[in-house]
N, CA, C and O atoms as a GROMACS GRO file, in nm:
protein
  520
    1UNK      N    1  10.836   7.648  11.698
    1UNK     CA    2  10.962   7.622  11.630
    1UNK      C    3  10.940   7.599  11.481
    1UNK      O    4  11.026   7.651  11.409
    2UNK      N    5  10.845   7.534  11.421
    2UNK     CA    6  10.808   7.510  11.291
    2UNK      C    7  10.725   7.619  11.242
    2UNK      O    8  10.711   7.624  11.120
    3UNK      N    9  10.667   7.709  11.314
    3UNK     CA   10  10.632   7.830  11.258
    3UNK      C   11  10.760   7.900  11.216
    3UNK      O   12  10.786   7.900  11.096
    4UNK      N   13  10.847   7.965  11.305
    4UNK     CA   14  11.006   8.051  11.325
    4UNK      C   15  11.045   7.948  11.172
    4UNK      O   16  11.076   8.009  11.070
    5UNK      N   17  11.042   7.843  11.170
    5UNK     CA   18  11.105   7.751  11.052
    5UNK      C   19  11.107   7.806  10.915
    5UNK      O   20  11.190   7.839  10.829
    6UNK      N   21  10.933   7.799  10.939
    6UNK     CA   22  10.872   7.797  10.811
    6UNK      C   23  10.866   7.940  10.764
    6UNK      O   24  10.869   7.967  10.644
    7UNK      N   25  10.859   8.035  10.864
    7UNK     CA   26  10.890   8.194  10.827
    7UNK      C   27  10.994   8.215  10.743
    7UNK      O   28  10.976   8.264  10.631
    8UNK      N   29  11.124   8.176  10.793
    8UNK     CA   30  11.224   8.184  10.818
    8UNK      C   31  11.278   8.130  10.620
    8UNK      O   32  11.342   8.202  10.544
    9UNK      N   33  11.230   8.000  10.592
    9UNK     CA   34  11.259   7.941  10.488
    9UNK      C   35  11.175   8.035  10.386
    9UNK      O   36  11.238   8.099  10.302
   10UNK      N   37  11.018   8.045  10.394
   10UNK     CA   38  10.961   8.137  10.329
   10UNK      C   39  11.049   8.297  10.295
   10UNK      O   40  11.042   8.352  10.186
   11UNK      N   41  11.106   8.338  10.381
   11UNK     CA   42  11.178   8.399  10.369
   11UNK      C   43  11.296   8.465  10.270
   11UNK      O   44  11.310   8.554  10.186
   12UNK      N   45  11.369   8.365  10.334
   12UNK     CA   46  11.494   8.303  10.212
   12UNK      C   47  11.438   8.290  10.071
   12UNK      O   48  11.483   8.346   9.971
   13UNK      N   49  11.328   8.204  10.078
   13UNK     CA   50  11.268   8.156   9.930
   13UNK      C   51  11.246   8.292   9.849
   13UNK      O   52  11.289   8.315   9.736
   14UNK      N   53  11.159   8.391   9.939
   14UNK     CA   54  11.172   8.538   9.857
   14UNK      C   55  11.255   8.629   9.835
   14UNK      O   56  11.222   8.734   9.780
   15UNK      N   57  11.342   8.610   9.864
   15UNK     CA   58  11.458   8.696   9.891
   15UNK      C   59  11.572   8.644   9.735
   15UNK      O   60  11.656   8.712   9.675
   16UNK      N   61  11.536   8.524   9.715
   16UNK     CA   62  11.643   8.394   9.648
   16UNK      C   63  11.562   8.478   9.458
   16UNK      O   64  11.605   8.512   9.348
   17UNK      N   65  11.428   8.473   9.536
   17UNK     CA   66  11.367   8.442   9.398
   17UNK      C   67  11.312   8.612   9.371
   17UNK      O   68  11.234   8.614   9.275
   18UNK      N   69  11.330   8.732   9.423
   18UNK     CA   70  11.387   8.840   9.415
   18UNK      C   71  11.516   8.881   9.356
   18UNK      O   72  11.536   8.980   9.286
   19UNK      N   73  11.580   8.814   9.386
   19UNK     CA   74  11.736   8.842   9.313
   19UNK      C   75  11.704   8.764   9.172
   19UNK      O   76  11.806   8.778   9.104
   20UNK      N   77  11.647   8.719   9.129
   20UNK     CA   78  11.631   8.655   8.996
   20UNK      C   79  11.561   8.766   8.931
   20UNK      O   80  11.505   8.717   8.833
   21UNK      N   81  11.537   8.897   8.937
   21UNK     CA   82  11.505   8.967   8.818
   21UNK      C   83  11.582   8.972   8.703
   21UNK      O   84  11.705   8.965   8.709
   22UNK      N   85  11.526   8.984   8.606
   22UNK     CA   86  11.606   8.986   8.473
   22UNK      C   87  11.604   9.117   8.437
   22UNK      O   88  11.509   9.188   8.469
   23UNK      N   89  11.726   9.172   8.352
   23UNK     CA   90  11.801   9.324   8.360
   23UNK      C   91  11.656   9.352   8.246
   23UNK      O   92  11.610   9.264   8.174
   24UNK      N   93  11.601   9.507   8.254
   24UNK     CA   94  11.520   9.586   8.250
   24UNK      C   95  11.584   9.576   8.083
   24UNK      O   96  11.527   9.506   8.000
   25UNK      N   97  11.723   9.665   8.046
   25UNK     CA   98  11.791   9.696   7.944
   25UNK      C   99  11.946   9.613   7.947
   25UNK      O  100  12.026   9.564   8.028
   26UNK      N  101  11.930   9.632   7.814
   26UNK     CA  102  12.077   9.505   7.760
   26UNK      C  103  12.139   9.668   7.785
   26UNK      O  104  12.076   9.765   7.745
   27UNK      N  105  12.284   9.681   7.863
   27UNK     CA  106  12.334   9.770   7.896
   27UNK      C  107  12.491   9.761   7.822
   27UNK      O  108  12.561   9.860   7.797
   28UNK      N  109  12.538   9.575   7.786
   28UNK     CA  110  12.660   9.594   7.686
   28UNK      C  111  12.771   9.650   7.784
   28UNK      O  112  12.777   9.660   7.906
   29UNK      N  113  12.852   9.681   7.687
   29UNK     CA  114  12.986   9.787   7.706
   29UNK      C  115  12.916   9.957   7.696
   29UNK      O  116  12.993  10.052   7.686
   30UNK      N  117  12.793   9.974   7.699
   30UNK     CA  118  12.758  10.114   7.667
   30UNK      C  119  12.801  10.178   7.813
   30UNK      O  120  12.822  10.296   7.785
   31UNK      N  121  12.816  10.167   7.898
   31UNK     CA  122  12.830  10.219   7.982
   31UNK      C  123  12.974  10.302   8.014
   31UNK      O  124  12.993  10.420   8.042
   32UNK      N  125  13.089  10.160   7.992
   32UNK     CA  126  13.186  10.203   7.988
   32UNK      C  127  13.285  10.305   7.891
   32UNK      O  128  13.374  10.390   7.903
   33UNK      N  129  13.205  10.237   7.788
   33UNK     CA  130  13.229  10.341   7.646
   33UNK      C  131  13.177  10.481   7.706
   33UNK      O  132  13.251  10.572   7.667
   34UNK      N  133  13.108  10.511   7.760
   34UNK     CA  134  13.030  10.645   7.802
   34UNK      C  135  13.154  10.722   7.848
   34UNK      O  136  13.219  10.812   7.795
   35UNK      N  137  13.167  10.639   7.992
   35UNK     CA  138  13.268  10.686   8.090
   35UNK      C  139  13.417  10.731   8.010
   35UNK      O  140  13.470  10.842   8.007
   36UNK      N  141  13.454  10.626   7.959
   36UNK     CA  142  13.618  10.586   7.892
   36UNK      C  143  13.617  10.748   7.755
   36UNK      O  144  13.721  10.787   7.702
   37UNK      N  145  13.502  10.800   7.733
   37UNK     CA  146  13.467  10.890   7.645
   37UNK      C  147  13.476  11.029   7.703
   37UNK      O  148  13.515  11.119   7.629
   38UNK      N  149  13.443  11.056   7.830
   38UNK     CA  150  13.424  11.159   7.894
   38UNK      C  151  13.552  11.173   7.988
   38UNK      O  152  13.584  11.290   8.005
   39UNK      N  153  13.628  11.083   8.051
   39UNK     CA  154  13.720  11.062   8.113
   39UNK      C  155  13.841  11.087   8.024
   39UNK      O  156  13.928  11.147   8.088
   40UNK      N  157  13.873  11.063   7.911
   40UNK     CA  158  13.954  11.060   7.808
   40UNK      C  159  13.940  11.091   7.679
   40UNK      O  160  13.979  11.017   7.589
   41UNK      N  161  13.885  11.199   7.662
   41UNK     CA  162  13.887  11.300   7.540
   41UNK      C  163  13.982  11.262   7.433
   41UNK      O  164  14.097  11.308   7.431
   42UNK      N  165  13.935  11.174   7.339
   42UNK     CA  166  14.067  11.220   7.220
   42UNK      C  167  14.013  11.288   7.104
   42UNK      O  168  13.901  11.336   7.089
   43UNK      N  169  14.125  11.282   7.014
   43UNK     CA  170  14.073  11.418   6.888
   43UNK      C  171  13.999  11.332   6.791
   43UNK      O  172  13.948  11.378   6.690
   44UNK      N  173  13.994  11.217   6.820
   44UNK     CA  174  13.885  11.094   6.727
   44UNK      C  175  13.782  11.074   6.798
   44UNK      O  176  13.684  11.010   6.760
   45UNK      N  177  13.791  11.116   6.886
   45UNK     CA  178  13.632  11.095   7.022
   45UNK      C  179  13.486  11.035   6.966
   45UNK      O  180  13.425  10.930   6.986
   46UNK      N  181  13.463  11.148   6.890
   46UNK     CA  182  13.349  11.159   6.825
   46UNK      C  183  13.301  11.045   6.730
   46UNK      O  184  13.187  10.999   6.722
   47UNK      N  185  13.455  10.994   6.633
   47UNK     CA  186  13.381  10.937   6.525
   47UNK      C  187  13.380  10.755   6.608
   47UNK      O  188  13.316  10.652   6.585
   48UNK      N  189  13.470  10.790   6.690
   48UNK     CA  190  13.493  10.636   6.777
   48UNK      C  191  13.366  10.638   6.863
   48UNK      O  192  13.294  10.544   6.829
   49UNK      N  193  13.314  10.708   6.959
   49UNK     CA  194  13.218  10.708   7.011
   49UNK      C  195  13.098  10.650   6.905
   49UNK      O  196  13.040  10.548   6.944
   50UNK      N  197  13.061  10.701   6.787
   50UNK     CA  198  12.983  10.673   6.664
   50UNK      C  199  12.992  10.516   6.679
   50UNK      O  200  12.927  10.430   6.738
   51UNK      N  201  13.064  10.518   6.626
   51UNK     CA  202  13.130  10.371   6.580
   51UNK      C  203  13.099  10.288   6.670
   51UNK      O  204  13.020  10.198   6.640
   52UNK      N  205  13.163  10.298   6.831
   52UNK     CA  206  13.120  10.222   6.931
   52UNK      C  207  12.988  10.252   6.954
   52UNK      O  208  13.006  10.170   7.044
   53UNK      N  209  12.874  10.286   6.964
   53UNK     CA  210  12.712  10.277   6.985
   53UNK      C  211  12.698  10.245   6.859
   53UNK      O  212  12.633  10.142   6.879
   54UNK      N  213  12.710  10.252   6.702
   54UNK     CA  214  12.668  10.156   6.615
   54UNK      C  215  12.664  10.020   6.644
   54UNK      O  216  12.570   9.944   6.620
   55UNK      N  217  12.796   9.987   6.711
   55UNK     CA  218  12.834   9.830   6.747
   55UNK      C  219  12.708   9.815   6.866
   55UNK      O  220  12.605   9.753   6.841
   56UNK      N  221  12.731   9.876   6.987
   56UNK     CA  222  12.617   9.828   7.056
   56UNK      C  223  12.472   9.846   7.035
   56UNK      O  224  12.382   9.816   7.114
   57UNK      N  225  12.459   9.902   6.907
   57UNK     CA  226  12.310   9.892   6.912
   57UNK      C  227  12.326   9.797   6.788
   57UNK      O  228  12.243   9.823   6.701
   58UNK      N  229  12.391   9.718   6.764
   58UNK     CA  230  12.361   9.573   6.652
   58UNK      C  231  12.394   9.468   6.724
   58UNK      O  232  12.376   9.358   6.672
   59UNK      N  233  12.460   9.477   6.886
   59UNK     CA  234  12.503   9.395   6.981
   59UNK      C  235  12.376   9.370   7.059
   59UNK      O  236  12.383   9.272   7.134
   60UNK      N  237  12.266   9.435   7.058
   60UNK     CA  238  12.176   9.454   7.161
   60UNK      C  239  12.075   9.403   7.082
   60UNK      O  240  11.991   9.338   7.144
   61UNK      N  241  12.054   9.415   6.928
   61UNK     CA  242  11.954   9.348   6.871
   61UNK      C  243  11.997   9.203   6.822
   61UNK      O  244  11.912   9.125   6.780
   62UNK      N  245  12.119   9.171   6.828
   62UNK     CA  246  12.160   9.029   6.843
   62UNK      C  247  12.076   8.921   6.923
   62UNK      O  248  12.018   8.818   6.890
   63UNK      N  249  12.099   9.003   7.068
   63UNK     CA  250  12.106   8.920   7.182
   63UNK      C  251  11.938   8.959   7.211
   63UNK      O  252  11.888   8.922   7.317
   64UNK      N  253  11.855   9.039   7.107
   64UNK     CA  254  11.740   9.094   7.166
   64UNK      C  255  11.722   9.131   7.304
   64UNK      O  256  11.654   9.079   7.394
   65UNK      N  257  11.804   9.240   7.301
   65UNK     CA  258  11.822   9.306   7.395
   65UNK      C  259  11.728   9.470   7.408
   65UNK      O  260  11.692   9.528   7.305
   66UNK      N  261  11.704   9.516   7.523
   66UNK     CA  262  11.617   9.672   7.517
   66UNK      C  263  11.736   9.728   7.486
   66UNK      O  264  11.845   9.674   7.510
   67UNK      N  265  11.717   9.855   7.424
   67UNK     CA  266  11.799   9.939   7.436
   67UNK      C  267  11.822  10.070   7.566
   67UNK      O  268  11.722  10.142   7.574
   68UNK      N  269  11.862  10.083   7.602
   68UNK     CA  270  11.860  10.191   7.753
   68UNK      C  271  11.808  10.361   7.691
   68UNK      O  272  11.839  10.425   7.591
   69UNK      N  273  11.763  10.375   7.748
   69UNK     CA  274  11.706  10.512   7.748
   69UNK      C  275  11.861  10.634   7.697
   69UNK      O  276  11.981  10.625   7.725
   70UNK      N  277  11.814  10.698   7.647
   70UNK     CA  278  11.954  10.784   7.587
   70UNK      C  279  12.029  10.752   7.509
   70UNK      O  280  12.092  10.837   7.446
   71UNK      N  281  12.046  10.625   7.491
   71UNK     CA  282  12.132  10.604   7.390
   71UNK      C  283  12.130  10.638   7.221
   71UNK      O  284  12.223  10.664   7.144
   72UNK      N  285  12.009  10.629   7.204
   72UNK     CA  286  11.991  10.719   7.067
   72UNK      C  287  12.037  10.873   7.083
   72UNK      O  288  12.127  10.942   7.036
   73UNK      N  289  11.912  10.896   7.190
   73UNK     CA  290  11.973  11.055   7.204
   73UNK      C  291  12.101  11.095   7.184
   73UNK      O  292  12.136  11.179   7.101
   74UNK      N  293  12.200  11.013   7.288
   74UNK     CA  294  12.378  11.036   7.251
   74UNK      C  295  12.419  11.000   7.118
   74UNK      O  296  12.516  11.046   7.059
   75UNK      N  297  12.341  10.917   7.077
   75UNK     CA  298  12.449  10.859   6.911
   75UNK      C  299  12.344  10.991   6.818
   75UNK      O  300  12.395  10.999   6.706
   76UNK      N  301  12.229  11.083   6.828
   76UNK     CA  302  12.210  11.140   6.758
   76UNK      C  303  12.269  11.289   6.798
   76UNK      O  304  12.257  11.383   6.720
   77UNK      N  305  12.294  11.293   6.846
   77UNK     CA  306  12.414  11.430   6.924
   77UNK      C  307  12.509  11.428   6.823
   77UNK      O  308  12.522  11.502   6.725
   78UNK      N  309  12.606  11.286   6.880
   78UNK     CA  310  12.710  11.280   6.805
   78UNK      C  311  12.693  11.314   6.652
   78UNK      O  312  12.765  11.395   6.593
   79UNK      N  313  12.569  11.230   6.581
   79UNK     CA  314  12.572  11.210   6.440
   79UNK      C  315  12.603  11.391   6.365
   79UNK      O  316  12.675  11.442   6.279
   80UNK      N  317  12.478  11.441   6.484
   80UNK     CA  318  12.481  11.604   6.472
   80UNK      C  319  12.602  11.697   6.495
   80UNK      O  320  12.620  11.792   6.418
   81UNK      N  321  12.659  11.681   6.566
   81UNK     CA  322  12.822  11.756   6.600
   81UNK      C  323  12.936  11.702   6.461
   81UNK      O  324  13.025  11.778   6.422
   82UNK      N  325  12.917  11.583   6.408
   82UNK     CA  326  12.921  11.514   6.311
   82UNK      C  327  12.906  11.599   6.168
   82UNK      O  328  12.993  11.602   6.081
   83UNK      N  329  12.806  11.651   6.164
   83UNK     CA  330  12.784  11.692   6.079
   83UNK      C  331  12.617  11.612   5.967
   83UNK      O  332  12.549  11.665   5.879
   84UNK      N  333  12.610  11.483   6.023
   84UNK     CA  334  12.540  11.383   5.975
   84UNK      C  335  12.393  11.400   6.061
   84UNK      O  336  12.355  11.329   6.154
   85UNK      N  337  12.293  11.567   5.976
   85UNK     CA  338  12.203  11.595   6.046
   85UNK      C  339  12.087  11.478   5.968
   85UNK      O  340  11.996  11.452   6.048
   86UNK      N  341  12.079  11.441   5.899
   86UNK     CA  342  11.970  11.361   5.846
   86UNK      C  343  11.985  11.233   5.971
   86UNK      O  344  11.915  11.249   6.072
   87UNK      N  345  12.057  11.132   5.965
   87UNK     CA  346  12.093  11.052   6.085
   87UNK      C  347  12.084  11.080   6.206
   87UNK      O  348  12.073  10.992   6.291
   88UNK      N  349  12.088  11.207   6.232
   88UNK     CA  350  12.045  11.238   6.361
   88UNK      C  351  11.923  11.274   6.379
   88UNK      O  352  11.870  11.245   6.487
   89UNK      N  353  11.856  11.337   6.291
   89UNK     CA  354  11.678  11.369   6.286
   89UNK      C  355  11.662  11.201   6.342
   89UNK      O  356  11.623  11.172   6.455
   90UNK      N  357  11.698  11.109   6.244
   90UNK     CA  358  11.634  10.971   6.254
   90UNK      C  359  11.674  10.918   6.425
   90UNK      O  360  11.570  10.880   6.480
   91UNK      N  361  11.744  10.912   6.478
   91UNK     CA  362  11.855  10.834   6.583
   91UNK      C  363  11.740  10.937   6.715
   91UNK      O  364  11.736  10.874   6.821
   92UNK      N  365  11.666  11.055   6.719
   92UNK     CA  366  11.641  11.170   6.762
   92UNK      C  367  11.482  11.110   6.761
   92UNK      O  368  11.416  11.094   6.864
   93UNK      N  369  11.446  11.087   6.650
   93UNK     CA  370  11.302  11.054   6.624
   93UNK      C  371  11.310  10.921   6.699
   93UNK      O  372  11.243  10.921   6.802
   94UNK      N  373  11.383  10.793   6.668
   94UNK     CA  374  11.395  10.704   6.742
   94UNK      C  375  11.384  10.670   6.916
   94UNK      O  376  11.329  10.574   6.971
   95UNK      N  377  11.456  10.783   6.977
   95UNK     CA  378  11.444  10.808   7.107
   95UNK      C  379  11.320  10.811   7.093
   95UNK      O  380  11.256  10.707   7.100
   96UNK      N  381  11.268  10.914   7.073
   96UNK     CA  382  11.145  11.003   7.154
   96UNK      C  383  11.052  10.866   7.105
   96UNK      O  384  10.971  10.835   7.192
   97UNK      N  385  11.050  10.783   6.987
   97UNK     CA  386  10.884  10.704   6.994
   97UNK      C  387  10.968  10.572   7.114
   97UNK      O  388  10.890  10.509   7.186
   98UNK      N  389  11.101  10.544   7.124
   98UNK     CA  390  11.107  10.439   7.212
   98UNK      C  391  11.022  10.466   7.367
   98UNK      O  392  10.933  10.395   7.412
   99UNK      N  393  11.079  10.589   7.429
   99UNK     CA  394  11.103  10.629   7.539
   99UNK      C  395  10.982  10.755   7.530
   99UNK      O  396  11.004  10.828   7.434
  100UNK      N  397  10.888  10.785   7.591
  100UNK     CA  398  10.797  10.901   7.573
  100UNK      C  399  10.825  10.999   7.692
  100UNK      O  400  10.771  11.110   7.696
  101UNK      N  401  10.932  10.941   7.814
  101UNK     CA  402  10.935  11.004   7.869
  101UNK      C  403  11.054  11.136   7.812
  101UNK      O  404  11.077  11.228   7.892
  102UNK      N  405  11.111  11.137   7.702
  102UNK     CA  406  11.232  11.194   7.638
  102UNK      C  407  11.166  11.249   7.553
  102UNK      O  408  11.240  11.333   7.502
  103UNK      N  409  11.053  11.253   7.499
  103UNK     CA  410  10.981  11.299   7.362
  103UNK      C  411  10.989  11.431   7.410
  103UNK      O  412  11.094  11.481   7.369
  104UNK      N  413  10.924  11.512   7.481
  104UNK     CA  414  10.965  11.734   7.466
  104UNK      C  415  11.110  11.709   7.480
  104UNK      O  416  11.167  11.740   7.375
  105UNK      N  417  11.181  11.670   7.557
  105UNK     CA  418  11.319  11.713   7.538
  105UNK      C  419  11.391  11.702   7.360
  105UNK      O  420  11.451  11.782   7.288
  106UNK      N  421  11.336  11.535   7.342
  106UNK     CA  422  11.359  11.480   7.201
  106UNK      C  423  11.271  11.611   7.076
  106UNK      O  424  11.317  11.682   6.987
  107UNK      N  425  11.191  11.600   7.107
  107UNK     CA  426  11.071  11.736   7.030
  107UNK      C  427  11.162  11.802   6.958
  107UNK      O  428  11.208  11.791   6.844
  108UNK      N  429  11.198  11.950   7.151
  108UNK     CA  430  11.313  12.016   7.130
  108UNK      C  431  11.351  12.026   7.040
  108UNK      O  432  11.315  12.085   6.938
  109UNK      N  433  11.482  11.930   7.083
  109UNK     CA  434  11.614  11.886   7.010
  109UNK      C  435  11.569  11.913   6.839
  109UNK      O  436  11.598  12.008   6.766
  110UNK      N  437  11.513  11.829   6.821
  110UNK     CA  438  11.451  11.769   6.666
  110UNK      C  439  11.416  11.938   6.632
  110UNK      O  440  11.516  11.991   6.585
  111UNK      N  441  11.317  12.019   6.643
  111UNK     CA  442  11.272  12.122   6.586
  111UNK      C  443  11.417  12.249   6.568
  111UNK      O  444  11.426  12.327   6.474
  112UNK      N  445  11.502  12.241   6.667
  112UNK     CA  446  11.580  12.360   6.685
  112UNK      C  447  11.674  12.273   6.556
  112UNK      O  448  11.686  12.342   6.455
  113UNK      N  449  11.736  12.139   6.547
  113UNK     CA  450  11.828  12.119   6.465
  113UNK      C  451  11.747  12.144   6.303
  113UNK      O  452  11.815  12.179   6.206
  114UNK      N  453  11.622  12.125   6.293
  114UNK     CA  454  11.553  12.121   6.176
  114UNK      C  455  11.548  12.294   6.102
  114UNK      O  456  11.558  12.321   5.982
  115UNK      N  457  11.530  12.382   6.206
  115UNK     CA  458  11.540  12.512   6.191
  115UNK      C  459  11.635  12.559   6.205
  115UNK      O  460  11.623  12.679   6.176
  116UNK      N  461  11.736  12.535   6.235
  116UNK     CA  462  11.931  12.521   6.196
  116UNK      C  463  11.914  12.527   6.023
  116UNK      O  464  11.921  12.619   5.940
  117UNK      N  465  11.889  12.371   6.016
  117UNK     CA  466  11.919  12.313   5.915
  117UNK      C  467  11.869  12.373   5.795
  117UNK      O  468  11.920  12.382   5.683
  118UNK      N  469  11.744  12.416   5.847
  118UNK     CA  470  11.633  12.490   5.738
  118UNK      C  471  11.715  12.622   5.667
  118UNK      O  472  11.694  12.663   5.552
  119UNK      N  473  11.832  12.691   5.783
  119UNK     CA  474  11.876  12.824   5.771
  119UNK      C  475  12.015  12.852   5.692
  119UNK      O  476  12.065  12.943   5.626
  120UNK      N  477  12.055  12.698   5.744
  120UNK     CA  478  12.182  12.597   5.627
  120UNK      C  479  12.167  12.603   5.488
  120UNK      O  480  12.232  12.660   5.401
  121UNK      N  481  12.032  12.507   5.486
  121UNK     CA  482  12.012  12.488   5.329
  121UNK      C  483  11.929  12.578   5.257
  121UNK      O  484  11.871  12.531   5.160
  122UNK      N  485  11.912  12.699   5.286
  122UNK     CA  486  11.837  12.799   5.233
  122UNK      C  487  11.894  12.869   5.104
  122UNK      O  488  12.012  12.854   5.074
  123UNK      N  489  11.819  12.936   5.037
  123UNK     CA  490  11.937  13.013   4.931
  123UNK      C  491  11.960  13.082   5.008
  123UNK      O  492  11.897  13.085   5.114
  124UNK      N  493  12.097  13.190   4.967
  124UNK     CA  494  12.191  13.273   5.026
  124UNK      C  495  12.104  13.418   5.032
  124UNK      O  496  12.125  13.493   5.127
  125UNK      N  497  12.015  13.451   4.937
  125UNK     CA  498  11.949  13.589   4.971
  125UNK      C  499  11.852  13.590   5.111
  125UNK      O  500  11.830  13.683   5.188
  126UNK      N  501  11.797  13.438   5.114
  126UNK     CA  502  11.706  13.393   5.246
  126UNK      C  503  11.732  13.374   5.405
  126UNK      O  504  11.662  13.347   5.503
  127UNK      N  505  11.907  13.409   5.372
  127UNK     CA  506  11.971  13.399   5.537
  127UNK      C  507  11.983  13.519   5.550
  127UNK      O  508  12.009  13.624   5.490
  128UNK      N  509  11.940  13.448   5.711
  128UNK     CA  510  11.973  13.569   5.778
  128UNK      C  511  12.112  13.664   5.818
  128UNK      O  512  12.199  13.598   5.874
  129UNK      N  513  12.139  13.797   5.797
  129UNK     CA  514  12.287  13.844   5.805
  129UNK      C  515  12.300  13.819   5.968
  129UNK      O  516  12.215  13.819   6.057
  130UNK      N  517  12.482  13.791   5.970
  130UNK     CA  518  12.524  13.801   6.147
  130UNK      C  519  12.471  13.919   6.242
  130UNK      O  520  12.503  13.921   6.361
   0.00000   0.00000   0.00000
């Protein structure tokens, strides 16, 4: 009976002190902002989306919080669809040294917008025709 007891309490005790993990990443309102973004398209989307991950990533270093995986990636998307390719090189570079598992995708990203950009700011005899 005091074995069954003592199992039994041992038990509980791990189970109690299992549920006490502490969250991996400060996750914020980023989540819902995600959803509320994709669910409801408006014609300000973009610069509000901006705006809202600026806020949570100065909300997250408040509270010294991790930041979640992607979230640069998405705020350097945006910066880029934006038009704001320098900020996004940076927001882009940021991912990939946080997170290494994102670095070739981040790489990618980074080299194709840089060779965009390269074809942007070129003189006009140096582009290429349509």
């Amino acid at each position: 009976m005091t074995n069954r007891l003592a199992h039994s309490g041992l038990t509980v005790f791990f189970l109690a002190l299992s549920a006490c993990v502490p969250q991996q990443y400060y996750w914020g309102s980023y989540e819902n902002t995600l959803y509320d973004r994709h669910v409801n398209p408006s014609p300000t989307g973009q610069a509000e989306a901006i705006t809202s991950i600026e806020a949570f990533i100065a909300e997250a270093d408040m509270v010294h919080g991790r930041i979640p995986p992607g979230v640069y990636a998405d705020y350097g998307y945006l910066l880029f669809k934006q038009g704001r390719t320098d900020d996004a090189l940076l927001a882009l570079k940021k991912e990939s040294e946080l997170y290494q598992e994102s670095k070739p995708l981040m790489d990618r990203m980074i080299s194709r917008i840089e060779s965009k950009w390269d074809l942007d700011t070129a003189p006009e005899e140096k582009k290429p025709s349509p």
